[in-house]
MILOMI-315536 format. One record per residue (C-alpha): x, z, y; residue number from 0; residue in one letter. Coordinates in pm, 1 decimal, always signed. Layout:
<recs>
+----------+----------+----------+-----+------+
!       xx !       zz !       yy !  nr ! rest !
+----------+----------+----------+-----+------+
!        X !        Z !        Y ! NUM !    A !
...
+----------+----------+----------+-----+------+
</recs>
This chain:
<recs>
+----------+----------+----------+-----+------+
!       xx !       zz !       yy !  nr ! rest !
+----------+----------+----------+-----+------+
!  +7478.7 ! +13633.1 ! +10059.7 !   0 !    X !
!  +7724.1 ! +13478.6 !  +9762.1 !   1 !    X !
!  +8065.0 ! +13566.5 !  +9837.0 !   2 !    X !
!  +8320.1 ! +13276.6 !  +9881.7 !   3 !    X !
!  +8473.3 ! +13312.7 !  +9536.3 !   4 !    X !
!  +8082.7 ! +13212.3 !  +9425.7 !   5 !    X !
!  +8061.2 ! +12926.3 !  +9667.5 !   6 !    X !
!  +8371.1 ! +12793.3 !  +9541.6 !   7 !    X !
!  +8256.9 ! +12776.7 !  +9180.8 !   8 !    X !
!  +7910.7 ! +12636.3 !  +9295.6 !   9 !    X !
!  +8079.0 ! +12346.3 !  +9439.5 !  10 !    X !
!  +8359.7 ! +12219.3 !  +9222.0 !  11 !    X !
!  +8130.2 ! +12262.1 !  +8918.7 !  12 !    X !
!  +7850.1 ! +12067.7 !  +9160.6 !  13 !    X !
!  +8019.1 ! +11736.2 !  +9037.7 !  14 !    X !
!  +8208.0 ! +11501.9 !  +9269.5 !  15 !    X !
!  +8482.7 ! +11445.5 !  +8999.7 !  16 !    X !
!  +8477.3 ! +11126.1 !  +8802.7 !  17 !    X !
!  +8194.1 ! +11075.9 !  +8535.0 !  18 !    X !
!  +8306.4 ! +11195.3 !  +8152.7 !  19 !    X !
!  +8490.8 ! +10914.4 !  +7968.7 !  20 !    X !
!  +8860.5 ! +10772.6 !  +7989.6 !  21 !    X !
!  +9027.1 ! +10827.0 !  +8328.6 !  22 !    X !
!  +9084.1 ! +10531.2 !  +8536.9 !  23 !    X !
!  +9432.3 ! +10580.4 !  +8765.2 !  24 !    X !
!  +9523.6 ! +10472.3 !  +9088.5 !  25 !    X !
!  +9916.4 ! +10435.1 !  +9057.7 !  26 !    X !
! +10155.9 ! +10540.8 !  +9313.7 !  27 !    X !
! +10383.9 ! +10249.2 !  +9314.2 !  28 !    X !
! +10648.5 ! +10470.3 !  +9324.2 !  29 !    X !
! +10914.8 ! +10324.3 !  +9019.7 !  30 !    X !
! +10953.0 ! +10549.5 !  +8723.6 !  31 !    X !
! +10676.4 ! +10819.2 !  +8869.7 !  32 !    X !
! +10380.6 ! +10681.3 !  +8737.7 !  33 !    X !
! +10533.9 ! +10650.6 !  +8382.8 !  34 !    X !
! +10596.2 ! +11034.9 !  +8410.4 !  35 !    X !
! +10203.9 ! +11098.4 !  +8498.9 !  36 !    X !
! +10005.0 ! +10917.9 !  +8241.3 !  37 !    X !
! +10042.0 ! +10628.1 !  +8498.3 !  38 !    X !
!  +9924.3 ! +10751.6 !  +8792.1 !  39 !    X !
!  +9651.2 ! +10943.8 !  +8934.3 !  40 !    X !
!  +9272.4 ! +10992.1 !  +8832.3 !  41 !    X !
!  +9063.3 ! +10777.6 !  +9041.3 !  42 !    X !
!  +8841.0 ! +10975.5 !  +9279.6 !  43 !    X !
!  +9075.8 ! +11270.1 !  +9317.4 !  44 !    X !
!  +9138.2 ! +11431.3 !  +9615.1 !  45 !    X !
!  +9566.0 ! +11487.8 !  +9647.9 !  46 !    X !
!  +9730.8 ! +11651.2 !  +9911.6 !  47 !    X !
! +10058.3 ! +11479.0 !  +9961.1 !  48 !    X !
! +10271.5 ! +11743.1 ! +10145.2 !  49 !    X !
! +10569.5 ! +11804.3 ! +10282.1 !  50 !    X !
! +10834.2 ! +11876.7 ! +10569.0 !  51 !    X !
! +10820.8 ! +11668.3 ! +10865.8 !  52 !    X !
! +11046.1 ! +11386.1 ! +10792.1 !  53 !    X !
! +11015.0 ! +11392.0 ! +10409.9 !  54 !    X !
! +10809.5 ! +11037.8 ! +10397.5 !  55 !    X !
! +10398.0 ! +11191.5 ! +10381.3 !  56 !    X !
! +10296.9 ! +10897.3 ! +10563.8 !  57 !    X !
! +10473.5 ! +10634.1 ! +10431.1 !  58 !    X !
! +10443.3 ! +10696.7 ! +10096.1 !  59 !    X !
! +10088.4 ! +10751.7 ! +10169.8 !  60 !    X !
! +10008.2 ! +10439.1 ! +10340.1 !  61 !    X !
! +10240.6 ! +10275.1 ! +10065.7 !  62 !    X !
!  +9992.2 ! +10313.8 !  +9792.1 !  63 !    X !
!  +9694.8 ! +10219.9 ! +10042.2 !  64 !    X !
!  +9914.5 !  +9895.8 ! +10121.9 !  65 !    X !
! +10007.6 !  +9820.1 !  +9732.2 !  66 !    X !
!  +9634.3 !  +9881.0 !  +9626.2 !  67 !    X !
!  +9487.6 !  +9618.2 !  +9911.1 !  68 !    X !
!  +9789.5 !  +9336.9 !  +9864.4 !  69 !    X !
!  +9834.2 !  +9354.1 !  +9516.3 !  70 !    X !
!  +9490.1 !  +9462.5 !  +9360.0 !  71 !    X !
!  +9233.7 !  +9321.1 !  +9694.0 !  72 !    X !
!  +9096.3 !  +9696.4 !  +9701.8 !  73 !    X !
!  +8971.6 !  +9809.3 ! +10016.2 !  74 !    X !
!  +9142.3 ! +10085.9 ! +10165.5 !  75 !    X !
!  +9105.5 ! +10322.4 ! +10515.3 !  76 !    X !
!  +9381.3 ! +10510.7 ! +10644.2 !  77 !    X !
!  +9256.2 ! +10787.8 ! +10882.6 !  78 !    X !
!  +9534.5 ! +10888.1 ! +11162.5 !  79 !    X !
!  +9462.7 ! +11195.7 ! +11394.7 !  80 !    X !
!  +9825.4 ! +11272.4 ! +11504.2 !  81 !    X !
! +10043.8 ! +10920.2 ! +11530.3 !  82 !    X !
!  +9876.5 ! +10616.0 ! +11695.6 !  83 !    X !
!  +9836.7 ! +10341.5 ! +11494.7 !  84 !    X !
! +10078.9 ! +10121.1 ! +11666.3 !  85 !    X !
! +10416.1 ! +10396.0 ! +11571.5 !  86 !    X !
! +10263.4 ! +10371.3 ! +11196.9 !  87 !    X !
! +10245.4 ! +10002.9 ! +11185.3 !  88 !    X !
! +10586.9 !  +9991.4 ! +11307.3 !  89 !    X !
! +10723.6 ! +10252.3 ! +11108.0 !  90 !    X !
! +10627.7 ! +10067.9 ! +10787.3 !  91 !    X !
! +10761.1 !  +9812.8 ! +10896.3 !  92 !    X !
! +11099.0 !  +9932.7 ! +10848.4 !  93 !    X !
! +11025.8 !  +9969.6 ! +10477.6 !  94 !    X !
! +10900.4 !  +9599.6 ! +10412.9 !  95 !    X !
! +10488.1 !  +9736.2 ! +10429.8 !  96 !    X !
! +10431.6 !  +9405.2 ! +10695.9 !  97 !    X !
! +10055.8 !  +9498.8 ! +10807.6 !  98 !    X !
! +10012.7 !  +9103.1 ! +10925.0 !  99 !    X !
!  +9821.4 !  +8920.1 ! +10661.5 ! 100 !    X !
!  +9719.9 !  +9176.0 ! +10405.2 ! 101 !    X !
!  +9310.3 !  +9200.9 ! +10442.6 ! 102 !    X !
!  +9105.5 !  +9524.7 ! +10315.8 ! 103 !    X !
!  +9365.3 !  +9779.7 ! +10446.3 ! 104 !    X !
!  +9124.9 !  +9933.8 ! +10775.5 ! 105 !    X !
!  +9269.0 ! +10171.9 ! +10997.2 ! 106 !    X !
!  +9089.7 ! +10407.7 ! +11216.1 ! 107 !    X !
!  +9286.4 ! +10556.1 ! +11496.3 ! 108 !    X !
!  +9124.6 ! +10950.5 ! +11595.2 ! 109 !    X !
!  +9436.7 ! +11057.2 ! +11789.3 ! 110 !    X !
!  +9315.3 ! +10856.8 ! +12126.6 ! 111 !    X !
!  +9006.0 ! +11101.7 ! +12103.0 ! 112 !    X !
!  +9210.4 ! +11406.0 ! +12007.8 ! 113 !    X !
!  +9430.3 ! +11361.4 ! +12346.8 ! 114 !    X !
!  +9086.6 ! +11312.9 ! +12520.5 ! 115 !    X !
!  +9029.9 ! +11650.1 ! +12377.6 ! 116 !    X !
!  +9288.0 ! +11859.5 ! +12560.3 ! 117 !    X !
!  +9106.6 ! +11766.9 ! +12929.1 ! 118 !    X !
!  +8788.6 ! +11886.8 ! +12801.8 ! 119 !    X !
!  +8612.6 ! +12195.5 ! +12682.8 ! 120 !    X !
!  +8273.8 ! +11946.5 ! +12601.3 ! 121 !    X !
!  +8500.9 ! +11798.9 ! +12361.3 ! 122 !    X !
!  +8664.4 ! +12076.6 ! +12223.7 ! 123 !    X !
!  +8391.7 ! +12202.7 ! +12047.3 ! 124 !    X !
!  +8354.9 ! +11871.9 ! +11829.6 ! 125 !    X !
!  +8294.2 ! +11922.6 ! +11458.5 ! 126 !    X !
!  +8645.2 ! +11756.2 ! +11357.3 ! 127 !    X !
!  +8567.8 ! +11734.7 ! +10942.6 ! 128 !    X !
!  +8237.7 ! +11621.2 ! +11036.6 ! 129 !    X !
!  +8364.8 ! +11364.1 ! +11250.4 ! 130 !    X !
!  +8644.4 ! +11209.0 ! +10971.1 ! 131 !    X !
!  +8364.7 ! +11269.4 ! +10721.5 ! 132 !    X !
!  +8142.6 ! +11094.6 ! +10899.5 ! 133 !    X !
!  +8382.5 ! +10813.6 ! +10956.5 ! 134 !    X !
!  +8471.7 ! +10767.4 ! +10610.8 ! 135 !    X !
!  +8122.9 ! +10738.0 ! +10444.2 ! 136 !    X !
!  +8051.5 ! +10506.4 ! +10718.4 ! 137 !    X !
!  +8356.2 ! +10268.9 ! +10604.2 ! 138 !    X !
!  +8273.2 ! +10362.2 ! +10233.0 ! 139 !    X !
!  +7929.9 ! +10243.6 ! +10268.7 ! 140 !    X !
!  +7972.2 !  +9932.0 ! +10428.6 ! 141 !    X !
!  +8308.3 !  +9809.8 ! +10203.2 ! 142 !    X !
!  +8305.3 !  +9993.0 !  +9925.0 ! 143 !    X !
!  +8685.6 ! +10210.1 !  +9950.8 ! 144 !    X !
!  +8893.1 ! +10256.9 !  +9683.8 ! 145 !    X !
!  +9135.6 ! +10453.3 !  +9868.8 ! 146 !    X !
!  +9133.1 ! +10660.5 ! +10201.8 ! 147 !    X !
!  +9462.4 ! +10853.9 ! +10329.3 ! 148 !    X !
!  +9370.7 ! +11136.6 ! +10614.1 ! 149 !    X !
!  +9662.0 ! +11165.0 ! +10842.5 ! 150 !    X !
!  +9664.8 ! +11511.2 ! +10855.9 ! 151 !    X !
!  +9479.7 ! +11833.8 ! +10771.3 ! 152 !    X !
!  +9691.8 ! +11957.3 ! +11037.0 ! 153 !    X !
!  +9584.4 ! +11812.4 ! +11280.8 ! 154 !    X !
!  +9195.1 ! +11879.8 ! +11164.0 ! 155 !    X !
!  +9265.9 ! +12273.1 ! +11190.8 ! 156 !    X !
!  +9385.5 ! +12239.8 ! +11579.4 ! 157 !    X !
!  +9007.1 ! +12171.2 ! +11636.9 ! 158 !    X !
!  +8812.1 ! +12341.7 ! +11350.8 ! 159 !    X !
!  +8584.0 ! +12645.4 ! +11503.9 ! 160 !    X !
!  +8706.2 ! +12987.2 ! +11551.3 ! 161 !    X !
!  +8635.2 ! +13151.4 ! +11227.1 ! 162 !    X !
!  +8463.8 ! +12882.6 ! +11025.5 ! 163 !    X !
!  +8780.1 ! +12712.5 ! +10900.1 ! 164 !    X !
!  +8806.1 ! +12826.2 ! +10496.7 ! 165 !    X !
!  +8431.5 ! +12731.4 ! +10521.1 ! 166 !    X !
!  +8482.0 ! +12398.3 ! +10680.1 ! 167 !    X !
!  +8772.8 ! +12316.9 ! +10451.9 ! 168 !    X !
!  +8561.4 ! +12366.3 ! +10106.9 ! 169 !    X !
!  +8307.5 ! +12149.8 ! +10254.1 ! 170 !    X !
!  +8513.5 ! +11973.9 ! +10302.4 ! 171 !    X !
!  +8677.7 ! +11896.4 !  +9959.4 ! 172 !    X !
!  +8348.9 ! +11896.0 !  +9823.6 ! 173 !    X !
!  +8245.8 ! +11634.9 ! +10064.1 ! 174 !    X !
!  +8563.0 ! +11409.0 !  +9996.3 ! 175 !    X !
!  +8546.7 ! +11448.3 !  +9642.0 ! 176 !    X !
!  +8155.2 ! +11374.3 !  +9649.9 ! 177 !    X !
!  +8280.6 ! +10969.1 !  +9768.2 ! 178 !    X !
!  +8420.5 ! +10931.9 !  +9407.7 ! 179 !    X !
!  +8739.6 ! +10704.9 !  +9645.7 ! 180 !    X !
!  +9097.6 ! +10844.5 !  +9595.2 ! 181 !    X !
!  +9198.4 ! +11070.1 !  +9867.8 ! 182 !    X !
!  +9517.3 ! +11185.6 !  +9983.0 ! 183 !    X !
!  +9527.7 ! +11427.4 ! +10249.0 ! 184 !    X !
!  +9831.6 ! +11487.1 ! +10453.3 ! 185 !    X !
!  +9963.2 ! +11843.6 ! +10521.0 ! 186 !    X !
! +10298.3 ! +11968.7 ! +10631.2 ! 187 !    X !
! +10448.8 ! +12259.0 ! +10530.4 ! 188 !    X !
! +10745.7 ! +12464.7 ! +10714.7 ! 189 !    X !
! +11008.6 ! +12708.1 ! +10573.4 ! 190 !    X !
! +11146.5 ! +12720.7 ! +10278.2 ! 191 !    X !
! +10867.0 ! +12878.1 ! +10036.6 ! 192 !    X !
! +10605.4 ! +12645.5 !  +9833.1 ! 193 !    X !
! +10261.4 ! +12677.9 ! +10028.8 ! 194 !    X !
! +10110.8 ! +12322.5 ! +10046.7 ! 195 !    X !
!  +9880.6 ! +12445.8 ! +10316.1 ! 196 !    X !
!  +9852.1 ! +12665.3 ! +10623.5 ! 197 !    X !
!  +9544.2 ! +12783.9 ! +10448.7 ! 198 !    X !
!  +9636.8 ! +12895.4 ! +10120.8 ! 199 !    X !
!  +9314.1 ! +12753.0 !  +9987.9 ! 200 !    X !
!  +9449.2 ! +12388.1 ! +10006.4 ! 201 !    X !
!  +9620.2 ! +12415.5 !  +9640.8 ! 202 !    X !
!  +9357.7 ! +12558.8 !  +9460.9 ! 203 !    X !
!  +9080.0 ! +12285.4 !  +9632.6 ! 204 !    X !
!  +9279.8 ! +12047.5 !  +9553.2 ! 205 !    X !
!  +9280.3 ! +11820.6 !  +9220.8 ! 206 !    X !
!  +9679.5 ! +11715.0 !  +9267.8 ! 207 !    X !
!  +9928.1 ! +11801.3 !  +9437.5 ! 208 !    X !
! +10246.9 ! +11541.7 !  +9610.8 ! 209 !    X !
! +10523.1 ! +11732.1 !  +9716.9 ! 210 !    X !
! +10805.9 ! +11542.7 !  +9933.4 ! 211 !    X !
! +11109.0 ! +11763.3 !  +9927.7 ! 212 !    X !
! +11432.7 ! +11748.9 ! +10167.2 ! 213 !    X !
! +11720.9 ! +11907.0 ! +10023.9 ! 214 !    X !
! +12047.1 ! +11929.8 ! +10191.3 ! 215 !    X !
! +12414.2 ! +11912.8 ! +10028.3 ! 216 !    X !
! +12653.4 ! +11958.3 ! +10274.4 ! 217 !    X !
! +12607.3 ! +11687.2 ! +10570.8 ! 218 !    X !
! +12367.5 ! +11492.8 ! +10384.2 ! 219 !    X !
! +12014.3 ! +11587.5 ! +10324.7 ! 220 !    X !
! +11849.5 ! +11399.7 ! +10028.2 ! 221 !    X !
! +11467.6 ! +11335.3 !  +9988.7 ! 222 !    X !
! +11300.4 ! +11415.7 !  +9619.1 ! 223 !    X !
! +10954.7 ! +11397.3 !  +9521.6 ! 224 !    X !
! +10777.1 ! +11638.2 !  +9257.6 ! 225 !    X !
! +10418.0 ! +11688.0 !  +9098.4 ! 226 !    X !
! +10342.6 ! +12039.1 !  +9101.5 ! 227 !    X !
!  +9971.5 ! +11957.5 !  +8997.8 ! 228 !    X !
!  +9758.0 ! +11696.3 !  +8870.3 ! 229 !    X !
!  +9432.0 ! +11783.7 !  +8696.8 ! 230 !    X !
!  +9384.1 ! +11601.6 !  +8381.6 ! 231 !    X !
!  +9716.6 ! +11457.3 !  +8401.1 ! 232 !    X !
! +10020.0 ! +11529.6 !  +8155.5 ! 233 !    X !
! +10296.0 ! +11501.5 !  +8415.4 ! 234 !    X !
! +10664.8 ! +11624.8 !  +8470.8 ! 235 !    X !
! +10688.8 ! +11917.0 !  +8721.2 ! 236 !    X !
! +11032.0 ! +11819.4 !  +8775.9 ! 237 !    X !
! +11151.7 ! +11709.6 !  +9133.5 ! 238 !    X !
! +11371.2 ! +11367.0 !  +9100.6 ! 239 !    X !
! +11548.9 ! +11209.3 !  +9418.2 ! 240 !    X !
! +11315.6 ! +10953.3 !  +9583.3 ! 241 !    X !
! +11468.4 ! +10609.1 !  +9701.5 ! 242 !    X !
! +11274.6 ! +10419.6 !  +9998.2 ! 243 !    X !
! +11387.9 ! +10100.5 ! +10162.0 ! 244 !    X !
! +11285.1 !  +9725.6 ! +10193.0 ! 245 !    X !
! +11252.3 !  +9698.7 !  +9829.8 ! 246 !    X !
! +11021.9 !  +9976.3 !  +9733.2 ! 247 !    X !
! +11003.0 ! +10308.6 !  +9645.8 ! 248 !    X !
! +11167.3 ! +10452.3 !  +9337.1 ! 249 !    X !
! +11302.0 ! +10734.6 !  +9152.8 ! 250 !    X !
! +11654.8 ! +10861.0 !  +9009.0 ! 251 !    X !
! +11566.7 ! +10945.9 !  +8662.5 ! 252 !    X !
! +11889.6 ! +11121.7 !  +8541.2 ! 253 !    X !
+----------+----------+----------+-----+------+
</recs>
């Protein structure tokens, strides 16, 4: 049997990435970031955008899904598995990302089904990445997504199967990537050392790499945002503070 490190190889030199020829990019209307990255990132990669809870995953997230459908008329999908998708509408809100009105921006709410899940051992034993993967080709076949966020890889590893998880996570990569639509998966990270997954794996799967940083200084705790990785992309590793509110999202360059 190949051993893991094989698989690996196998798939990310299977394809999935973007065909050879200039980069398209998918910006992340975040002021004065995407000038630091070439513009913004490769279309078709697969970025986690991680993070402490509180640091802004989702809404930065869902901010790019919301600028590409209102400003550009690209279809988008954001997948949610942990908030419904009545808190996330109305925690946009409070940043100015009004949901009423703007078309191509699809939801699909899997945290109903997840809840379901803790009553039952039948549903226990569901194939979680099969079931988002399933759900995104499904909404990439019919509209054609430039776009999908997965909200969170978390919340996928509750419910993968005893023992089968790294296997079910490069699958899974290899699956997203495979759609040739932008993905940004969702993954929180605890303590104070820089592990953007539970896994360990999640880093080296990935093409990029969001990190939302809080940093306190005294009372006040500050949010920044760095790019530790972006393949293909010459970008500043430096962390700059990030500024969120009714107007947009921006960043301090000092």
């Amino acid at each position: 049997m190949p051993s893991t490190t094989a698989n690996s190889a196998a798939l990310v030199a299977g394809g999935g990435y973007p065909p050879p020829g200039p980069l398209q990019r998918v910006p992340t209307f975040i002021g004065g970031l995407d000038e630091l990255m070439q513009g913004g990132i490769p279309r078709g990669y697969v970025v986690l955008v991680a993070g402490r809870p509180g640091s802004l995953k989702s809404t930065v997230a869902f901010n790019i899904l919301y600028q590409l459908a209102n400003q550009r008329n690209e279809p988008v999908l954001y997948v949610t598995l942990e908030q419904e998708a009545t808190d996330v509408f109305q925690q946009m809100r409070g940043f100015g990302l009004q949901w009423e009105g703007v078309r191509k921006v699809m939801t699909i709410d899997l945290s109903a089904l997840k809840a379901t899940n803790d009553e039952g051992d039948q549903l226990v034993r569901m194939d979680w990445f099969k079931a988002v993967l399933q759900t995104v080709r499904a909404n990439h076949a019919q509209f054609g997504l430039s776009a999908v966020v997965i909200d969170s890889l978390n919340a996928l590893y509750q419910y993968a199967f005893d023992g089968e998880l790294r296997t079910q996570l490069l699958s899974f990569f290899h699956e997203l990537r495979a759609l040739r639509a932008t993905t940004f998966l969702l993954t929180e990270m605890r303590g104070g050392d820089d592990i953007y997954g539970s896994q360990g794996s999640e880093s080296f799967l990935a093409d990029g790499i969001i990190h939302l940083d809080l940093r306190r200084d005294g009372l006040k705790v500050g949010r920044y945002i760095g790019v530790p990785k972006m393949r293909a992309t010459k970008h500043s590793t430096d962390y700059y503070p990030l500024i969120a509110d009714e107007r947009g999202f921006r960043i301090v360059v000092r």
